[in-house]
MITOR-977872 format. One record per atom (N, C-alpha, C): atom name; x, z negated, y negated. Coordinates in Angstrom, 1 decimal. Layout:
N
@a: CA&px: X&pz: Z&py: Y $
...
***
This chain:
153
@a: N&px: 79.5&pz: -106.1&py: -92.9 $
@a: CA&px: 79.7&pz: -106.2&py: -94.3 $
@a: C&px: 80.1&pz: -107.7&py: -94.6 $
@a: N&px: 81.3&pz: -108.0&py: -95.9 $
@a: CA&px: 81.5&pz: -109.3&py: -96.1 $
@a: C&px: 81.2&pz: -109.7&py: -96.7 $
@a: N&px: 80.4&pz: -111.0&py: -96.2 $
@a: CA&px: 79.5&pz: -112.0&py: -97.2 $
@a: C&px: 79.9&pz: -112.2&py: -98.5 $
@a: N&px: 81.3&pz: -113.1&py: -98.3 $
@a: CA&px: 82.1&pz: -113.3&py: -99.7 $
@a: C&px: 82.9&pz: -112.3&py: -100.7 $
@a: N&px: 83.0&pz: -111.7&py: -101.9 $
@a: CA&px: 84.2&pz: -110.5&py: -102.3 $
@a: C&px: 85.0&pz: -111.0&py: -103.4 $
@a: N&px: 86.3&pz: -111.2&py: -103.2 $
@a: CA&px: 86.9&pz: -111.8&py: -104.3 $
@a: C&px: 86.6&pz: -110.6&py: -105.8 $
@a: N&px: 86.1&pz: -110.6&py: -106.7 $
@a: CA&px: 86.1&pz: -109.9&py: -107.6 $
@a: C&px: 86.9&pz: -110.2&py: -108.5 $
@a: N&px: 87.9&pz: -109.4&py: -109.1 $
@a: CA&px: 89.2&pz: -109.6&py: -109.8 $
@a: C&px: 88.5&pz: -109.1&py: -111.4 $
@a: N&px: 88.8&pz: -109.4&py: -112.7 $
@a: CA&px: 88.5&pz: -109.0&py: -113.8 $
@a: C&px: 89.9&pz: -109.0&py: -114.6 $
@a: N&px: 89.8&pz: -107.4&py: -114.6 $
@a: CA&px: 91.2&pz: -106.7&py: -115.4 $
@a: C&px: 90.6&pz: -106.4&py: -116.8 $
@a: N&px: 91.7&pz: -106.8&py: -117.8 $
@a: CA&px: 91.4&pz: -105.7&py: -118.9 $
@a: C&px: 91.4&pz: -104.4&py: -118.9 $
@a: N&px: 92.4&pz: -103.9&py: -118.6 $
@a: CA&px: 92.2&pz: -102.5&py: -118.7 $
@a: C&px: 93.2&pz: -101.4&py: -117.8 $
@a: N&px: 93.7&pz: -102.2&py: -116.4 $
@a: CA&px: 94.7&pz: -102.1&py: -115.5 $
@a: C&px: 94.2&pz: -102.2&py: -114.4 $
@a: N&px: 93.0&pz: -102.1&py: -113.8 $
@a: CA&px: 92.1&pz: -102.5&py: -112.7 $
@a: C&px: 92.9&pz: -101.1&py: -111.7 $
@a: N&px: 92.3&pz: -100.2&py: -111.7 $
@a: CA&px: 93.3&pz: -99.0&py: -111.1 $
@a: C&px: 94.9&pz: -99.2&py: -111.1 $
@a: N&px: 95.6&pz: -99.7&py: -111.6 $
@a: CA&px: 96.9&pz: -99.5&py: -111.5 $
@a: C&px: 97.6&pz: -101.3&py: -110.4 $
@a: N&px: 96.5&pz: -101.9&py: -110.6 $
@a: CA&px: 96.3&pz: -103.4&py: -110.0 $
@a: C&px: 95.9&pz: -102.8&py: -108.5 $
@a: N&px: 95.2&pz: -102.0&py: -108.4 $
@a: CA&px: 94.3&pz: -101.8&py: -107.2 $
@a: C&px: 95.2&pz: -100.8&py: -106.2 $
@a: N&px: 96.0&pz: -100.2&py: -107.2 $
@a: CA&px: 96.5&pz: -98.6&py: -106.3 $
@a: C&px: 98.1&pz: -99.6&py: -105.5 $
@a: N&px: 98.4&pz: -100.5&py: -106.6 $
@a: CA&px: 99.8&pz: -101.5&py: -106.3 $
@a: C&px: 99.3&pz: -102.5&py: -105.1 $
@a: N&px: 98.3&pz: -103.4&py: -105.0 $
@a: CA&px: 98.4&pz: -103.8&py: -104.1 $
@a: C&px: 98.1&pz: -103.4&py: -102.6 $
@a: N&px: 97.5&pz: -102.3&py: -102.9 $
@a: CA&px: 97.1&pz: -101.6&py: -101.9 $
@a: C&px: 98.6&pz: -100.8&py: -101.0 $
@a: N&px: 99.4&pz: -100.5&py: -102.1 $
@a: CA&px: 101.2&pz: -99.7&py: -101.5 $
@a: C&px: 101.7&pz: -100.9&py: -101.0 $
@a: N&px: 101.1&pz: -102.6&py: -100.8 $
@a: CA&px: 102.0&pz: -103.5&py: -100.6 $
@a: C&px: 101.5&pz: -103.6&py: -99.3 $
@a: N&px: 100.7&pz: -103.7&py: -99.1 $
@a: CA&px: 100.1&pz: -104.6&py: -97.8 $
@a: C&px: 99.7&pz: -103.4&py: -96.8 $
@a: N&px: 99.5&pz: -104.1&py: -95.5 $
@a: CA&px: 99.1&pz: -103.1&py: -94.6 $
@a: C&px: 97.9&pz: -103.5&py: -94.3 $
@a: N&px: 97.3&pz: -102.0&py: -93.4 $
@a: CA&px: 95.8&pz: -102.3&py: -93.3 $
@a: C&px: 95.2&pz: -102.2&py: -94.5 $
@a: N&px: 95.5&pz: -101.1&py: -95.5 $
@a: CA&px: 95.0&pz: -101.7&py: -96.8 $
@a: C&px: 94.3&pz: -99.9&py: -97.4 $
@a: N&px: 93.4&pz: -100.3&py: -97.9 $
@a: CA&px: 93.0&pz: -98.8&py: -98.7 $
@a: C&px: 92.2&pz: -98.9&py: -99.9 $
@a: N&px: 92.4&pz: -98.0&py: -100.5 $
@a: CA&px: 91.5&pz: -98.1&py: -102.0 $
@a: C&px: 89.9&pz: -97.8&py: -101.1 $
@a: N&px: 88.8&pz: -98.3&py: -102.1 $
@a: CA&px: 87.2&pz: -97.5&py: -101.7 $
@a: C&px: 86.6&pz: -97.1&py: -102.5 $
@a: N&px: 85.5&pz: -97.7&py: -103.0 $
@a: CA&px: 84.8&pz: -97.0&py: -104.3 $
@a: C&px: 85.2&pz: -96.9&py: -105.4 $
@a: N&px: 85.2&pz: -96.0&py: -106.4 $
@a: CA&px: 85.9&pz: -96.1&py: -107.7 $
@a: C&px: 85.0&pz: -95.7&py: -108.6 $
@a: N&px: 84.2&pz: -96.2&py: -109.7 $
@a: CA&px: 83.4&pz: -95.7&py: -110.4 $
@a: C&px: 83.7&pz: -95.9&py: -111.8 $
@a: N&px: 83.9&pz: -94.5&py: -112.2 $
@a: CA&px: 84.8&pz: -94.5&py: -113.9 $
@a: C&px: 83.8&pz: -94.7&py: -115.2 $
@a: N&px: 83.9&pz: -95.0&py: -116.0 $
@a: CA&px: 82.9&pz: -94.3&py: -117.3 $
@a: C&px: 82.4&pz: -93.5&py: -117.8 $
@a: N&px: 81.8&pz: -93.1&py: -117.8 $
@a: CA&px: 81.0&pz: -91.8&py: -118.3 $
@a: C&px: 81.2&pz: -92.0&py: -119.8 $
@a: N&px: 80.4&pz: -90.7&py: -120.6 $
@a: CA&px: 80.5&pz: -90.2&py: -122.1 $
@a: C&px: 79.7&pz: -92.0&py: -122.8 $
@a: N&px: 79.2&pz: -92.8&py: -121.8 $
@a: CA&px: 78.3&pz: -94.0&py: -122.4 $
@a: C&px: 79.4&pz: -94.8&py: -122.6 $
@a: N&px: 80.6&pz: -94.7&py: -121.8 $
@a: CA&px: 81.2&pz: -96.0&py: -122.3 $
@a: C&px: 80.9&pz: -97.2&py: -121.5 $
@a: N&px: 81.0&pz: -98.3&py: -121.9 $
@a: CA&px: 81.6&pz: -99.1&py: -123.0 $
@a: C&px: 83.5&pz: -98.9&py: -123.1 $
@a: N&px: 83.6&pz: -98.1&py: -122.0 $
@a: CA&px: 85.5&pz: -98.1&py: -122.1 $
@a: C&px: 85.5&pz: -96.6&py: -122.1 $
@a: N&px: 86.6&pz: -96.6&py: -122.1 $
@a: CA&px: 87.3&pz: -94.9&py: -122.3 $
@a: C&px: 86.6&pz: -93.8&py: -121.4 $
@a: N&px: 86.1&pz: -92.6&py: -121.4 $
@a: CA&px: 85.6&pz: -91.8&py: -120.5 $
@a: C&px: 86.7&pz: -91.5&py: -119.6 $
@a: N&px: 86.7&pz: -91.6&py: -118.1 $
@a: CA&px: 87.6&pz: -91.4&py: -116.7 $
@a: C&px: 88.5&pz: -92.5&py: -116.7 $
@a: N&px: 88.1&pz: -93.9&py: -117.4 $
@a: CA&px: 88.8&pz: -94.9&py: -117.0 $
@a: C&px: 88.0&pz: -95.6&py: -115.6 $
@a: N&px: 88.5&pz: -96.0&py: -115.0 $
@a: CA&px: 88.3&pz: -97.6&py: -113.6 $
@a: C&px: 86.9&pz: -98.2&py: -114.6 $
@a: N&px: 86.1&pz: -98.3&py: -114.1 $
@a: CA&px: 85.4&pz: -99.0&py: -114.9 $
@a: C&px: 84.7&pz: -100.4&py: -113.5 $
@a: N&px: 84.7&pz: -100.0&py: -112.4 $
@a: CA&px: 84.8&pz: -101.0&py: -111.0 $
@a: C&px: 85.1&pz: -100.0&py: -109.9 $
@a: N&px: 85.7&pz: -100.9&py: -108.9 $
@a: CA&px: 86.5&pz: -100.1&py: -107.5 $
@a: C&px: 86.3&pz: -101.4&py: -106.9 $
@a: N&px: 86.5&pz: -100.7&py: -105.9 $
@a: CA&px: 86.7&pz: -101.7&py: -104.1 $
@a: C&px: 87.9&pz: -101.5&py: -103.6 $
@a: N&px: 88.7&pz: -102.0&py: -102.7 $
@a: CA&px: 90.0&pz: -102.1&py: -102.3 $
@a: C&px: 89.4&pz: -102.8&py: -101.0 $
@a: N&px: 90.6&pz: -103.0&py: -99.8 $
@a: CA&px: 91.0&pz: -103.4&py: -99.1 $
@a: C&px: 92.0&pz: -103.9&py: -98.9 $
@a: N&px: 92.2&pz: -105.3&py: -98.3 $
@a: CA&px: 93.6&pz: -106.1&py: -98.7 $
@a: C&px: 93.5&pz: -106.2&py: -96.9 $
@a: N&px: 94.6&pz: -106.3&py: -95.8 $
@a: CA&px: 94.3&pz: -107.1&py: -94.3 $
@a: C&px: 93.1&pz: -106.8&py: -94.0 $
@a: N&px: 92.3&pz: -106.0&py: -94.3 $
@a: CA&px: 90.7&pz: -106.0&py: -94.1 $
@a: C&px: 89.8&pz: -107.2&py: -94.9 $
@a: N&px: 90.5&pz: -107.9&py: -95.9 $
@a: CA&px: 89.9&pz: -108.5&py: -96.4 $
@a: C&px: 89.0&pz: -107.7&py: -98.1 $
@a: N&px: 87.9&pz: -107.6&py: -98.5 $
@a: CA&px: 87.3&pz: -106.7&py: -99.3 $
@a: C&px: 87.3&pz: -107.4&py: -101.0 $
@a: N&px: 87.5&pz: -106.8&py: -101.5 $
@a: CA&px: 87.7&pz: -106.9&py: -102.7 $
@a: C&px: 87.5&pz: -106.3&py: -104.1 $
@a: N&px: 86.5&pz: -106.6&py: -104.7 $
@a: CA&px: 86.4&pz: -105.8&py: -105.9 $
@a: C&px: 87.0&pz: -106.1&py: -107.4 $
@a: N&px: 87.1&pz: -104.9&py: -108.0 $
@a: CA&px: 88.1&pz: -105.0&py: -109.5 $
@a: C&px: 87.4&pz: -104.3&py: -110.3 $
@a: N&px: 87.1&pz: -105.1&py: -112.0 $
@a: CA&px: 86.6&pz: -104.7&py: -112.9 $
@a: C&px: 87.2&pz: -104.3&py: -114.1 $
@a: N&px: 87.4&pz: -103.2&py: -114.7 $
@a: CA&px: 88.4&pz: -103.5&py: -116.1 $
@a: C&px: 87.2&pz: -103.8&py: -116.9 $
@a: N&px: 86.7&pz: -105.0&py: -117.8 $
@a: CA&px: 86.1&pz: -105.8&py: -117.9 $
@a: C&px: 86.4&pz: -105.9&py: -119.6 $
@a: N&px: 87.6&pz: -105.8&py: -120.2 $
@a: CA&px: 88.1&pz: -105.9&py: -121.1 $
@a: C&px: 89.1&pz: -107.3&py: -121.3 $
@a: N&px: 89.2&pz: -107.5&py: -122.3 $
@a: CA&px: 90.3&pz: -108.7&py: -122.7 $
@a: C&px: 89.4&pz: -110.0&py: -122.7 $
@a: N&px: 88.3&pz: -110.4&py: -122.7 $
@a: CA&px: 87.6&pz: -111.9&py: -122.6 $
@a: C&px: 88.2&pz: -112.5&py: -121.7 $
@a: N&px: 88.6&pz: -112.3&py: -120.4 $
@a: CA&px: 88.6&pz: -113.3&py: -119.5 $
@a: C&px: 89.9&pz: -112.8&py: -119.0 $
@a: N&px: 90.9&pz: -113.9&py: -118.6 $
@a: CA&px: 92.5&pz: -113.5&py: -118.2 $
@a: C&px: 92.5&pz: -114.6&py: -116.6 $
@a: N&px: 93.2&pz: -114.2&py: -115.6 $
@a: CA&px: 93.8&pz: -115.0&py: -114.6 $
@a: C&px: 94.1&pz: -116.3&py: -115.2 $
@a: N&px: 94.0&pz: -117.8&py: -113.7 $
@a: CA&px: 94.1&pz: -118.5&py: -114.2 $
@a: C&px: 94.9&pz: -118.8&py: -112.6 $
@a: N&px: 96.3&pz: -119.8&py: -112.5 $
@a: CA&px: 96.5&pz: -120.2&py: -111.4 $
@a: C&px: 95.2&pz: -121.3&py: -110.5 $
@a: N&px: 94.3&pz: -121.8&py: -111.3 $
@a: CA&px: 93.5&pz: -122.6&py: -110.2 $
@a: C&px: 92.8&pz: -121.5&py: -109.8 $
@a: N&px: 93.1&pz: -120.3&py: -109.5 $
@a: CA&px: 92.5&pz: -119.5&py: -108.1 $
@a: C&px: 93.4&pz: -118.4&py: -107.5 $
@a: N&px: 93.9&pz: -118.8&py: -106.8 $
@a: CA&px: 94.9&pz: -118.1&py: -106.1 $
@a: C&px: 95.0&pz: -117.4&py: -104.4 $
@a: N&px: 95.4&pz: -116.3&py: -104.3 $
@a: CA&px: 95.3&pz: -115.5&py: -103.1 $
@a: C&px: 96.7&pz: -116.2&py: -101.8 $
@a: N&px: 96.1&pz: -116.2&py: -101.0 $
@a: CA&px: 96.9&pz: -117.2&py: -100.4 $
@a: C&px: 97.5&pz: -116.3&py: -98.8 $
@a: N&px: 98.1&pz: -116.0&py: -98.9 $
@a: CA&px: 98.7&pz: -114.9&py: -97.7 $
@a: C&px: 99.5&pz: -115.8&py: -97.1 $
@a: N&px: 99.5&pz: -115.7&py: -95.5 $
@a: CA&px: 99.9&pz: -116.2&py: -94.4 $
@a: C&px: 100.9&pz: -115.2&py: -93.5 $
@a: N&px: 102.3&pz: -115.7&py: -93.5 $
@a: CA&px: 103.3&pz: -114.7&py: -92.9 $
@a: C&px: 103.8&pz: -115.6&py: -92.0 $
@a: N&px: 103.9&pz: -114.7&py: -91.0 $
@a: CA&px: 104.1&pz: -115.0&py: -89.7 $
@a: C&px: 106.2&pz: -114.9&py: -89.3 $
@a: N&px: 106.9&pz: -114.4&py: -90.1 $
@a: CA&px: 108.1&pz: -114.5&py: -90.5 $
@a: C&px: 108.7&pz: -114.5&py: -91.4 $
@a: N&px: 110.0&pz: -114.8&py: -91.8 $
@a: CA&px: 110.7&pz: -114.6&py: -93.2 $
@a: C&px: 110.8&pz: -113.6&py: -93.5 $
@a: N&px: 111.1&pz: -112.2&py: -92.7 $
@a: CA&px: 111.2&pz: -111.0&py: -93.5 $
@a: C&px: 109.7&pz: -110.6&py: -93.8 $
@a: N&px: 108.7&pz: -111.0&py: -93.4 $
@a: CA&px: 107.3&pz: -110.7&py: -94.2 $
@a: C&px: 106.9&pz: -111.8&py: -95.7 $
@a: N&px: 107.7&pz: -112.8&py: -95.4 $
@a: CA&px: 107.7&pz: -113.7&py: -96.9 $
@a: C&px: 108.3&pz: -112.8&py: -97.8 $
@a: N&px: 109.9&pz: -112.8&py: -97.6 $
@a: CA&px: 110.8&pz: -111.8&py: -98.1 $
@a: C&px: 110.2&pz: -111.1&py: -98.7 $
@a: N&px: 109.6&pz: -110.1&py: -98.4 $
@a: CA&px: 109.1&pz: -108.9&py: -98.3 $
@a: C&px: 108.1&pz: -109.0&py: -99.4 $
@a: N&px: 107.0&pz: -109.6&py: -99.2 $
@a: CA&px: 105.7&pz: -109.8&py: -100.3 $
@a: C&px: 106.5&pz: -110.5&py: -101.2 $
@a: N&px: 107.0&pz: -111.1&py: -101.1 $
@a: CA&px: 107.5&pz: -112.5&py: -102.2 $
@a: C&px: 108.1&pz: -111.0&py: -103.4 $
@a: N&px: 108.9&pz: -110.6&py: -102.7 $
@a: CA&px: 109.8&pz: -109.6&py: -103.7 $
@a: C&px: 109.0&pz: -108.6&py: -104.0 $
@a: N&px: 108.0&pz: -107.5&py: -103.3 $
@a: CA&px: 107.0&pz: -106.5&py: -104.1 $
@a: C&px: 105.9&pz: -107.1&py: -105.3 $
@a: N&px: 105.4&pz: -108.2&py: -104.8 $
@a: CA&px: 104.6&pz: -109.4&py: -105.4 $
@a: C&px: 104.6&pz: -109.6&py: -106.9 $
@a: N&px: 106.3&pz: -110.6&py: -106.7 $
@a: CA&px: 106.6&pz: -110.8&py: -107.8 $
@a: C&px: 107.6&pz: -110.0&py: -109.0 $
@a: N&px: 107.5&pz: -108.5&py: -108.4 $
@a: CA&px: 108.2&pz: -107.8&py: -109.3 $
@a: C&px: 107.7&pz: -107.2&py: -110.9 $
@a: N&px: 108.4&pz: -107.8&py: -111.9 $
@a: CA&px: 107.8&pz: -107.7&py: -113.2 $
@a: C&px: 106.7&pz: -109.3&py: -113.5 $
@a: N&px: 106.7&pz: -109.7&py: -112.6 $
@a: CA&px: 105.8&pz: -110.9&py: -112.8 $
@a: C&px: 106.6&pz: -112.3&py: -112.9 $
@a: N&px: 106.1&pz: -113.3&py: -112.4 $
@a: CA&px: 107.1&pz: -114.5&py: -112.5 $
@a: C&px: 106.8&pz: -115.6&py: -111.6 $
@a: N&px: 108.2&pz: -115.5&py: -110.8 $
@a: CA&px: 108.4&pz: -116.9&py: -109.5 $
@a: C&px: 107.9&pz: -117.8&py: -110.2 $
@a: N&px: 107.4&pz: -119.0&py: -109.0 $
@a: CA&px: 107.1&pz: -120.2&py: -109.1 $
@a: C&px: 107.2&pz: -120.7&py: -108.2 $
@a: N&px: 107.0&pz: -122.7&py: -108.4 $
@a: CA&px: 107.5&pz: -123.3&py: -107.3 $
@a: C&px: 106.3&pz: -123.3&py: -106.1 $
@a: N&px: 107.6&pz: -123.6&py: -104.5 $
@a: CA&px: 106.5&pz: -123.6&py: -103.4 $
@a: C&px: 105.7&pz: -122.5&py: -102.9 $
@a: N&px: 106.2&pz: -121.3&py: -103.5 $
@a: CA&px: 105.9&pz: -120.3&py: -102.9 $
@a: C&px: 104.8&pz: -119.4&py: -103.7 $
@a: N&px: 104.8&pz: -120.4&py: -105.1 $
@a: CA&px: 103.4&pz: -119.3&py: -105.4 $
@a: C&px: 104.4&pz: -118.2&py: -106.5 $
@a: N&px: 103.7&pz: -117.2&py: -107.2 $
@a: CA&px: 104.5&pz: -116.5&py: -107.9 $
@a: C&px: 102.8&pz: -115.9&py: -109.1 $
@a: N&px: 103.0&pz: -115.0&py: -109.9 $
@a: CA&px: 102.0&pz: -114.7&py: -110.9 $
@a: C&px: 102.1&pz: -112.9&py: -110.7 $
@a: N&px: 101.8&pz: -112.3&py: -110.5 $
@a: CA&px: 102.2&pz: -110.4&py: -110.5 $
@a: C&px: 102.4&pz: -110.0&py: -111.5 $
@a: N&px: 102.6&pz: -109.3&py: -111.9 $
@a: CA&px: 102.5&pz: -108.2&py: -112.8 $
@a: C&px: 101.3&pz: -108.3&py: -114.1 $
@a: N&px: 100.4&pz: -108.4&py: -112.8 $
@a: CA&px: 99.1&pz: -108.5&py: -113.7 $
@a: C&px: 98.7&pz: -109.8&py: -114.1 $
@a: N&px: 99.2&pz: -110.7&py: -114.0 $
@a: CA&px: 99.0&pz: -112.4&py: -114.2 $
@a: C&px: 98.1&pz: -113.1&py: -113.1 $
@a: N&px: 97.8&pz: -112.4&py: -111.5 $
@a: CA&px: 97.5&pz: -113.0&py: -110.5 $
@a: C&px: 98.1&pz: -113.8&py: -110.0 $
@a: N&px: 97.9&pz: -115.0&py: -109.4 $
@a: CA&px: 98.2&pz: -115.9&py: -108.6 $
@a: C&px: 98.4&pz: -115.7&py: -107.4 $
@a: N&px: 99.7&pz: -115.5&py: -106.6 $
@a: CA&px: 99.2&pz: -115.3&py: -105.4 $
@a: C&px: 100.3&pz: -116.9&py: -104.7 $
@a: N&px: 100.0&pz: -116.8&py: -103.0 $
@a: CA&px: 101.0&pz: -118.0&py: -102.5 $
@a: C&px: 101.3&pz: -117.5&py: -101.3 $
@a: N&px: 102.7&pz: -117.2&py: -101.2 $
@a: CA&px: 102.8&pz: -116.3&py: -99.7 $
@a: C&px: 103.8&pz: -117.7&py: -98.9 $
@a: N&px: 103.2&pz: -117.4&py: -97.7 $
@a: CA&px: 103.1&pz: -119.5&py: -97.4 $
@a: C&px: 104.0&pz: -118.5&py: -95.6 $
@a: N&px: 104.4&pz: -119.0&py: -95.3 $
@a: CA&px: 104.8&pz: -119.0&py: -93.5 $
@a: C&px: 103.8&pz: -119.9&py: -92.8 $
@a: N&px: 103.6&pz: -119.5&py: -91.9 $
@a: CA&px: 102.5&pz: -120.0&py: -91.2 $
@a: C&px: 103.1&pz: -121.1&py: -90.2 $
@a: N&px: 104.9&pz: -121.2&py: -90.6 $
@a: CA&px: 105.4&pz: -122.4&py: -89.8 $
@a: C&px: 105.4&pz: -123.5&py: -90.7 $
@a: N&px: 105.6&pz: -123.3&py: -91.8 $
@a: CA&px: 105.1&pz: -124.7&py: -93.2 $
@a: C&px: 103.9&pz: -125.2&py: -92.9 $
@a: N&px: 102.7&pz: -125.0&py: -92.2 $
@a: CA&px: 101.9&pz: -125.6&py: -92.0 $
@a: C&px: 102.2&pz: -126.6&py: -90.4 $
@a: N&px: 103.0&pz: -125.8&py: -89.6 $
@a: CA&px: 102.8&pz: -126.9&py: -88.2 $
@a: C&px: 104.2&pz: -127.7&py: -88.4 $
@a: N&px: 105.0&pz: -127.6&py: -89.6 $
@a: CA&px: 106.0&pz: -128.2&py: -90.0 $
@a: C&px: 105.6&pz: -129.7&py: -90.3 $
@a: N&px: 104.8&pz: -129.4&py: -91.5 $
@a: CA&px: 104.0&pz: -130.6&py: -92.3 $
@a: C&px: 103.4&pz: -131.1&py: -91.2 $
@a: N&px: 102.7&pz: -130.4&py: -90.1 $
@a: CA&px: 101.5&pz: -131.3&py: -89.2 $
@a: C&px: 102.4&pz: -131.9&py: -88.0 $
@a: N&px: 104.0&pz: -132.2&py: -88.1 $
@a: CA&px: 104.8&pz: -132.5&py: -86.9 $
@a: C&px: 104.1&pz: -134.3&py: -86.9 $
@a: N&px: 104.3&pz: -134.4&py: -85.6 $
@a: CA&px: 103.6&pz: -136.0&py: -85.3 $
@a: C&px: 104.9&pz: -137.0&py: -86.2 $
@a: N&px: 106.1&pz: -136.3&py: -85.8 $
@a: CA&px: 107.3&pz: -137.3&py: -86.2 $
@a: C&px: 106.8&pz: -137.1&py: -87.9 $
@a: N&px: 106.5&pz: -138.1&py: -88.2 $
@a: CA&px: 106.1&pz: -138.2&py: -90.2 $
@a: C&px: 107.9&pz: -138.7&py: -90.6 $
@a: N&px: 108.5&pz: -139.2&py: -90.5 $
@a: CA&px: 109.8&pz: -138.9&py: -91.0 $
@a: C&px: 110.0&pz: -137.2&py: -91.1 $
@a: N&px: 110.2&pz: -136.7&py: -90.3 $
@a: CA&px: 110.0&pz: -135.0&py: -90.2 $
@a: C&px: 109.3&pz: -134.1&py: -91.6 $
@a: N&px: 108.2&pz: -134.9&py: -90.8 $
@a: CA&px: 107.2&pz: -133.9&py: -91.6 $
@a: C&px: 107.3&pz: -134.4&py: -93.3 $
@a: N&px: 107.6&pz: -135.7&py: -93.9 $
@a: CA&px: 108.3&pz: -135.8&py: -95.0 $
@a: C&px: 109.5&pz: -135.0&py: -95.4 $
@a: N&px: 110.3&pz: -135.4&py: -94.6 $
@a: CA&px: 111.6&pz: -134.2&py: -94.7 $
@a: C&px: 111.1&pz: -132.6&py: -95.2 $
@a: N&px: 110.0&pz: -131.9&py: -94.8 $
@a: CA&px: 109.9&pz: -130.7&py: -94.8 $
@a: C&px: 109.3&pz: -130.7&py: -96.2 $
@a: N&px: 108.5&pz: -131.7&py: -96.2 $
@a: CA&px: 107.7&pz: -131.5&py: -97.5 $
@a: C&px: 108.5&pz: -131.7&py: -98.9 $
@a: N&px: 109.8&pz: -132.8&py: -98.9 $
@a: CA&px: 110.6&pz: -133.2&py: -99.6 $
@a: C&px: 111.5&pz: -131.4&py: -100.0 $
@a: N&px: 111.8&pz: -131.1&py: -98.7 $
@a: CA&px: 112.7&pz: -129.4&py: -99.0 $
@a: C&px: 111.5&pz: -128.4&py: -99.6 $
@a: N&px: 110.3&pz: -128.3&py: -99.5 $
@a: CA&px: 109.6&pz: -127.5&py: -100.2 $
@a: C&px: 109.1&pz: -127.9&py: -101.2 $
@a: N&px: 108.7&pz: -128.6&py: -101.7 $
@a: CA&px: 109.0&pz: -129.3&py: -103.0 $
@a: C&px: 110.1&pz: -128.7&py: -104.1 $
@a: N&px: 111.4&pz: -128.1&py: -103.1 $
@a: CA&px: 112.6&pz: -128.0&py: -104.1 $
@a: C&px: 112.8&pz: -126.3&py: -103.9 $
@a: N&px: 111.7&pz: -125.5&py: -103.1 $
@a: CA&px: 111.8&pz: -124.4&py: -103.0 $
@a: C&px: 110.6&pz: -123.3&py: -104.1 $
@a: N&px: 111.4&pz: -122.2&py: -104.5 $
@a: CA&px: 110.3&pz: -121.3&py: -105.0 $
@a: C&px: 109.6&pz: -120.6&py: -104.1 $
@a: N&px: 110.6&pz: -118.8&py: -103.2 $
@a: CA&px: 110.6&pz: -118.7&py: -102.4 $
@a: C&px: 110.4&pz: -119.5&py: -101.3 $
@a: N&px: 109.5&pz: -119.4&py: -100.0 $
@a: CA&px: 109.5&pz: -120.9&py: -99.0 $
@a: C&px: 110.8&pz: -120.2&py: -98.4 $
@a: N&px: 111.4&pz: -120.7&py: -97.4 $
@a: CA&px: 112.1&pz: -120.3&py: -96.6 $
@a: C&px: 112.7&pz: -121.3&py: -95.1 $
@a: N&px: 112.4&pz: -120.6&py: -93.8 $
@a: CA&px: 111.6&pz: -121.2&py: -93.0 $
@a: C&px: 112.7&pz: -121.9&py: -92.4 $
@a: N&px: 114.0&pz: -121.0&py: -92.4 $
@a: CA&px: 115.3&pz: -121.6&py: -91.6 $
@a: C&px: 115.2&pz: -123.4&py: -92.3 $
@a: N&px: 115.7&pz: -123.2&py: -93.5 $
@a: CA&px: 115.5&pz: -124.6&py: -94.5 $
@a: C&px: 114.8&pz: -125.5&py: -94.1 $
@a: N&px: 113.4&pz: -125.1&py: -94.6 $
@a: CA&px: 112.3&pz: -126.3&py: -93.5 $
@a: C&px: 112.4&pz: -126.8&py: -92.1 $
@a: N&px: 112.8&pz: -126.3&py: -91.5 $
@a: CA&px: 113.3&pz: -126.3&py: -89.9 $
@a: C&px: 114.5&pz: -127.7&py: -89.9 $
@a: N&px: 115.6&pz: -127.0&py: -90.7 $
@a: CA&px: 116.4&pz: -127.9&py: -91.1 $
@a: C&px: 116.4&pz: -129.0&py: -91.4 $
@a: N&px: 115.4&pz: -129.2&py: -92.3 $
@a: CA&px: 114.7&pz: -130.5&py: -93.3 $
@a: C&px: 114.6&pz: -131.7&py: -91.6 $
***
């Protein structure tokens, strides 16, 4: 069982948030889903909390109502091991939502996410610091990361 569970608070898209990320990623499956009953407080046979699966990482979602909205100082931070898996998330991710710089983007649903290559990190950590400014200066000026580029830098 996992100690920590990111719990997400939807207004009223928790299911449609949960069924989407789940068609994006691999390794991934919906779990518990427990609706409203005739009590309410939301519509009867709405999401009222579910569990998901992201990489085997666990996660619960609330439709919670409209109090509380996404904020970028908490963001889901995905680690790709090539450009066509950047590619790839960058564009299901951010579809209907809105790019940002350095690789983060907002969803659909106004989540935060940062789909990062896992060579931007041993780019930045190169001993040569001329280098590793170079990389940092080219990401800086990127939304999408893009790894050929950094290499280049």
């Amino acid at each position: 069982m996992q100690k920590i569970t990111p719990f997400l608070w939807f207004n009223d898209n928790a299911e449609d948030a949960m069924n989407f990320y789940v068609s994006i990623f691999k390794n991934s499956k919906v779990g518990r889903v427990t609706r409203y009953g005739d009590a309410g407080p939301g519509p009867k046979g709405q999401v009222m909390s579910a569990t998901f699966t992201l990489e085997g990482q666990e996660f619960m979602a609330l439709n919670g109502g409209p109090l509380f909205s996404f904020t970028p100082a908490i963001s889901l931070f995905v680690s790709c091991e090539t450009q066509d898996e950047v590619d790839e998330l960058w564009n299901k991710l951010s579809a209907g939502g809105q790019k940002e710089r350095c690789g983060w983007l907002k969803d659909k649903y106004g989540l935060s996410w940062q789909i990062i290559p896992t060579a931007l990190g041993k780019l930045l950590a190169d001993k040569d610091a001329g280098k590793s400014q170079r990389v940092m200066q080219a990401m800086l000026k990127m939304d999408k990361i893009e790894i050929e580029q950094l290499q280049e830098a």
